[in-house]
C-alpha positions in Angstrom: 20.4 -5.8 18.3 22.2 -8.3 15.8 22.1 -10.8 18.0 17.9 -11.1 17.5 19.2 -12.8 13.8 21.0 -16.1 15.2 19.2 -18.5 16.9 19.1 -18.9 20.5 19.0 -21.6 23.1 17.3 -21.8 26.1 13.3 -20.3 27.3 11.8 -23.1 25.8 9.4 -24.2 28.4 8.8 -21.3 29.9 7.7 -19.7 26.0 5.9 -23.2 25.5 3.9 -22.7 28.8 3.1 -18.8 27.5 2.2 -19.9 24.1 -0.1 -22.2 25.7 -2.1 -20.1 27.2 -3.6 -17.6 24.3 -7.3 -17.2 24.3 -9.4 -19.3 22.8 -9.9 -19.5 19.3 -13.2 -18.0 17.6 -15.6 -20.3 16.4 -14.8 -21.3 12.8 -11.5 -20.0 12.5 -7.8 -21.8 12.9 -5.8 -21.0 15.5 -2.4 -19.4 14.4 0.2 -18.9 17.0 3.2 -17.0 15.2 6.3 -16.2 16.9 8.6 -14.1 15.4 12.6 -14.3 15.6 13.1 -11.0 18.1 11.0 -8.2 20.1 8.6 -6.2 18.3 9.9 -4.1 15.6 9.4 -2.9 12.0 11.2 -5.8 10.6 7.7 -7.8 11.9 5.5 -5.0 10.4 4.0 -6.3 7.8 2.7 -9.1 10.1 1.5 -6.9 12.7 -0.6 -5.0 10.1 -1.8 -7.8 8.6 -3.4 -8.5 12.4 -3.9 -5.1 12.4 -6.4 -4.5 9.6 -7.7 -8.0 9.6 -6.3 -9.6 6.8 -5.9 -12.6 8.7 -9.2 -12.8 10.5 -11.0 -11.8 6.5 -8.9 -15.0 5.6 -10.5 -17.2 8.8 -7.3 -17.3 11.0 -7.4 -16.3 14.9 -3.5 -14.5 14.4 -1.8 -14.8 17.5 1.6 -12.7 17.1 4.4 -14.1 19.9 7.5 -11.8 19.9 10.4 -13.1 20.7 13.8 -12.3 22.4 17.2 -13.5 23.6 15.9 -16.3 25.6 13.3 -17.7 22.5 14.5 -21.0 20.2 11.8 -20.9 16.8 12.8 -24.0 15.4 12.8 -25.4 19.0 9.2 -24.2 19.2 8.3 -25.8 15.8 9.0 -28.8 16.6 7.5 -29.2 20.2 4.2 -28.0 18.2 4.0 -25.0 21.0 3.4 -22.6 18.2 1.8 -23.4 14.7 3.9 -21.2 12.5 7.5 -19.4 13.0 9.9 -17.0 11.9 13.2 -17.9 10.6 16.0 -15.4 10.7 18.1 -16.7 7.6 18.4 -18.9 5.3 21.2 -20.9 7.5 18.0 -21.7 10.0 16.5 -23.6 7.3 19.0 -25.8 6.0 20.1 -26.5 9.6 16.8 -27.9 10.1 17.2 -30.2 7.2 21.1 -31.2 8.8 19.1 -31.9 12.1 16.2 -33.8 10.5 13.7 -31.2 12.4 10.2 -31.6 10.0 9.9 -28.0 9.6 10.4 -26.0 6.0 10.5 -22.5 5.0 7.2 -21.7 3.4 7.8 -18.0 2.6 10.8 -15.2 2.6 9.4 -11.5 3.2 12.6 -10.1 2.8 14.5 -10.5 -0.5 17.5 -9.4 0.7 18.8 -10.0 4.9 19.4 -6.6 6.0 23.0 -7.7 8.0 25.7 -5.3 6.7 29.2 -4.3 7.2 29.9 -0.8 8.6 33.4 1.1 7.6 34.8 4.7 8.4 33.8 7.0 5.8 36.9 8.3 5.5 38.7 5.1 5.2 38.7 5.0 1.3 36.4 1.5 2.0 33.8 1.5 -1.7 33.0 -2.2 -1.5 33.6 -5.2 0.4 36.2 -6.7 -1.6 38.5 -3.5 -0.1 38.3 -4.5 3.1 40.4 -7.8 2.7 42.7 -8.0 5.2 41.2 -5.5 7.6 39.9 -6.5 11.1 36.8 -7.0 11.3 34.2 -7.3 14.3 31.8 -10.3 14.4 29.9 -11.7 16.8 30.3 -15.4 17.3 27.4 -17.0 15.6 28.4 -14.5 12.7 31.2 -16.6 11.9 29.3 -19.6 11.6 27.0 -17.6 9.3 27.6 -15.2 6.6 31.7 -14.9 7.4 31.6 -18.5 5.1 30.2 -16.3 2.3 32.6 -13.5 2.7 35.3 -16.1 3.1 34.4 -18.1 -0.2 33.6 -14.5 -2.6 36.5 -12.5 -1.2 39.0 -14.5 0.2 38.8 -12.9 3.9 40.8 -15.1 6.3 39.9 -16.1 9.9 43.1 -14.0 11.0 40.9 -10.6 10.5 38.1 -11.8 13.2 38.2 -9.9 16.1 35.2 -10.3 18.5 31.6 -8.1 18.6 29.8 -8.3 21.5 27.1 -5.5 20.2 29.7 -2.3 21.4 30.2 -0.1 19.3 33.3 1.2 21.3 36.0 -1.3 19.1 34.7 0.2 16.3 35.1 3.9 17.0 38.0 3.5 18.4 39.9 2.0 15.1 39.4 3.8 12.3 40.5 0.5 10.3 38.0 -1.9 11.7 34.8 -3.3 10.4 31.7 -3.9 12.3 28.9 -6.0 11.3 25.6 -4.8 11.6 21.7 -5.0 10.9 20.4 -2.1 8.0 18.2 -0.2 10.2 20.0 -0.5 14.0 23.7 -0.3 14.1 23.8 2.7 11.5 21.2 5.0 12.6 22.6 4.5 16.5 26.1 5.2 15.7 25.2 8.3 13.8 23.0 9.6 16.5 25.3 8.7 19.5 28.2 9.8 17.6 27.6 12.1 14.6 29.6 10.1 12.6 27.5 8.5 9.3 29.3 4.9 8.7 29.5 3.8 5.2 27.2 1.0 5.0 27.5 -2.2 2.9 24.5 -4.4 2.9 25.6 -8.1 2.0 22.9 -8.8 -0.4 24.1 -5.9 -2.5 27.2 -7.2 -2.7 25.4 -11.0 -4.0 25.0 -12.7 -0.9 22.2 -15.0 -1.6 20.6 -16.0 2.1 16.9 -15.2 2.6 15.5 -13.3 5.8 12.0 -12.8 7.6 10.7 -16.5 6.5 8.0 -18.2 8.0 8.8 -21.4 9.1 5.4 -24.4 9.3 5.9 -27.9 10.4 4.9 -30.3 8.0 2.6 -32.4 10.1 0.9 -28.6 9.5 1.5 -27.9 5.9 0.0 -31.7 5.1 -2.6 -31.5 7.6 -4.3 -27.8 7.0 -2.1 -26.3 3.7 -5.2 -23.8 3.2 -4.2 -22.2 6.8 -0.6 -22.2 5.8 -1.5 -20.7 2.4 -4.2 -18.0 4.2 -1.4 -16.7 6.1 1.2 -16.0 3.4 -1.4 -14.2 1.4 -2.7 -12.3 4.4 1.2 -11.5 5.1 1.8 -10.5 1.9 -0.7 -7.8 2.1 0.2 -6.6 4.8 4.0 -6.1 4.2 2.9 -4.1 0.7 0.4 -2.0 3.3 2.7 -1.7 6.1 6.2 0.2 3.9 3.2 1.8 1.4 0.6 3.2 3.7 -0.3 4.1 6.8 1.1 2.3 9.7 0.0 3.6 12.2 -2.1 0.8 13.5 0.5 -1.7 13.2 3.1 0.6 14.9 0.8 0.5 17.6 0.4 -2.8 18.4 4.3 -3.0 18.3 5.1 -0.1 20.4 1.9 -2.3 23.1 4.4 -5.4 22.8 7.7 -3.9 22.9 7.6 -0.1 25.0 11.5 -0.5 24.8 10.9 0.2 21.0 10.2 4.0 19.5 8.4 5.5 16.9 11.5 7.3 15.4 12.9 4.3 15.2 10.3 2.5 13.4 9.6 5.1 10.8 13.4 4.6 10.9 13.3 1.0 9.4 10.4 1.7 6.9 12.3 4.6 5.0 16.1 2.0 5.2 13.6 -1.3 4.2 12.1 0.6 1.2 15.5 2.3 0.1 17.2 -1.0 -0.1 14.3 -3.1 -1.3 14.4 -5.6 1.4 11.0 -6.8 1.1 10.1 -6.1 -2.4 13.0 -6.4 -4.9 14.5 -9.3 -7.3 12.2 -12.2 -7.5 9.0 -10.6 -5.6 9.2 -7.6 -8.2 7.7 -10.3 -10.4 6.7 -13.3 -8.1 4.7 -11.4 -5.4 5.8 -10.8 -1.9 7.1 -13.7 0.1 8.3 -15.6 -2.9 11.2 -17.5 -3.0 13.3 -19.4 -6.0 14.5 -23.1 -6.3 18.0 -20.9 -7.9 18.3 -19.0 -5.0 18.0 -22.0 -2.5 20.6 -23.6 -5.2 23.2 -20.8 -4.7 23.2 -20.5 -1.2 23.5 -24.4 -0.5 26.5 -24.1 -3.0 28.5 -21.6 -1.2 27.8 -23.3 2.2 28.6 -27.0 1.3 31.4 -25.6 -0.3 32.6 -24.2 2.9 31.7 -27.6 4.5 29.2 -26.2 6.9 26.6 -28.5 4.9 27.4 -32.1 3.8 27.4 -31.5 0.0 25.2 -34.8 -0.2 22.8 -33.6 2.2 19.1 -32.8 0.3 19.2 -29.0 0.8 15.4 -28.8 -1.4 13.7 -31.0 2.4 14.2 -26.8 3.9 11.8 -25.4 1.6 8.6 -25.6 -0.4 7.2 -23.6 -3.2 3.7 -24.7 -3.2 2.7 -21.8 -1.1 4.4 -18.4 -3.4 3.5 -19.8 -6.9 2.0 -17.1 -8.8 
């Protein structure tokens, strides 16, 4: 389920087609198509009860919510102008926008921390990720082009430790030495159901990893041309997110078990209790900042660590992948 974190080629005019064809928009109101980075599931949930409750419609926005999957490019979406608004995944979505010269920024971040974390034995000693230096360790292959430069550059983990993930959990069980990467509220509750076994779980941002998930991505022909649309939807989304891990979600649950029947309530009560354990949506900056909010320092840090591992050009305007105007309190 990982894999609904990286972005993905191909479906894009087939979604394009689909996105096309939404109903038409209410009288006075702007038409928002969102499409979010994988099928329906709690980590949307604070957008589906903001369409839910009608904070979005009290705002004057016809909310369209397209789910996406393995076949569905965002940013690709973005920038053909089939959808007005998107979700990016992480914080390496954004600043390869910028290296491609897409016009498309991040807007807003609903989740402080990205829920990817590193699963161990529990009886392997493991207390941190600095102990598993020089362990093998499972990623998949956009992985390594992703947060591997950040364990790299803090811990000194060398390329020779890699060994492939292609979402089994089978390597894995079967070495008690390995390391699997994971996503907070999948890979450790499946492993412990299928298995019995709990795996000691080590969510990055815990351990200072910088990178910003569940951000909505505009275009900024649309940030320019309607920024009180753009602005309407954060504020709606914020509200919902608060509703959606503090009350009753039962409505919103609903509309994402109606998109995605492959999904399951246990599963999405699940991610509610793991997302407000860990704070994902509302820790650090949004404790004080509001939900959604993001930080020039932050944006500074995780440019640093990248460019310093040369997957950016350190010259290369990293501040074109984002815009505060929309989460200043």
């Amino acid at each position: 389920m990982t894999s609904r974190r990286l972005v993905l080629a191909g479906g894009l005019a087939a979604l394009a087609a689909a996105c096309s064809e939404a109903p038409k928009t209410p009288p006075g109101t702007t038409r928002i198509r969102f499409a979010t980075d994988w099928k329906a599931q709690a980590e949307h949930g604070g957008f589906y009860h903001a369409l839910a409750s009608g904070e979005y419609a009290r705002r004057g926005l016809s909310v369209e919510i397209k789910q996406g999957g393995p076949g569905v490019n965002v940013p690709q979406l973005l920038a053909a102008e089939a959808i007005e608004l998107g979700m990016g995944s992480n914080s390496f979505i954004a600043l390869n926008l910028v290296k491609e010269k897409v016009p498309v920024k991040a807007v807003a971040a609903f989740m402080q921390k990205d829920p990817q974390v590193l699963l161990a034995h529990p009886d392997q000693g493991i207390r941190g990720i600095a102990d598993m230096k020089g362990r093998p360790i499972l990623l998949s292959a956009a992985s390594k082009e992703a947060f591997w430069v950040w364990l790299r550059a803090k811990y000194g983990f060398t390329d020779d430790q890699v060994r492939a993930y292609n979402y089994s959990a089978a390597p894995f069980l079967a070495d008690k030495r390995a390391i699997q990467q994971g996503y907070l509220s999948s890979e450790p509750y499946t492993i412990e159901k299928e298995t019995g076994m709990k795996p000691a779980v080590f969510l990055l941002a815990d351990e200072g990893y910088p990178g910003y998930a569940t951000m909505v991505l505009a275009p900024n022909k649309l940030i320019m041309r309607n920024p009180d649309a753009v602005r309407a939807f954060i504020e709606a989304s914020a509200v919902g997110w608060k509703a959606y891990l503090a009350g009753d979600a039962a409505a919103a649950d609903a509309m994402i078990l109606k998109d995605n029947p492959e999904m399951t309530p246990e599963l999405l009560a699940h991610a509610r209790d793991v997302m407000n354990q860990y704070g994902i949506v509302d820790s650090g900056d949004a404790r004080t900042g509001g939900v959604g909010v993001m930080t020039d320092a932050r944006w500074a840090e995780f440019f640093g660590v990248t460019s310093g591992q040369g997957v950016y050009p350190k010259e290369m305007d990293y501040r074109q992948a984002y815009t505060l105007d929309f989460v200043k309190k």
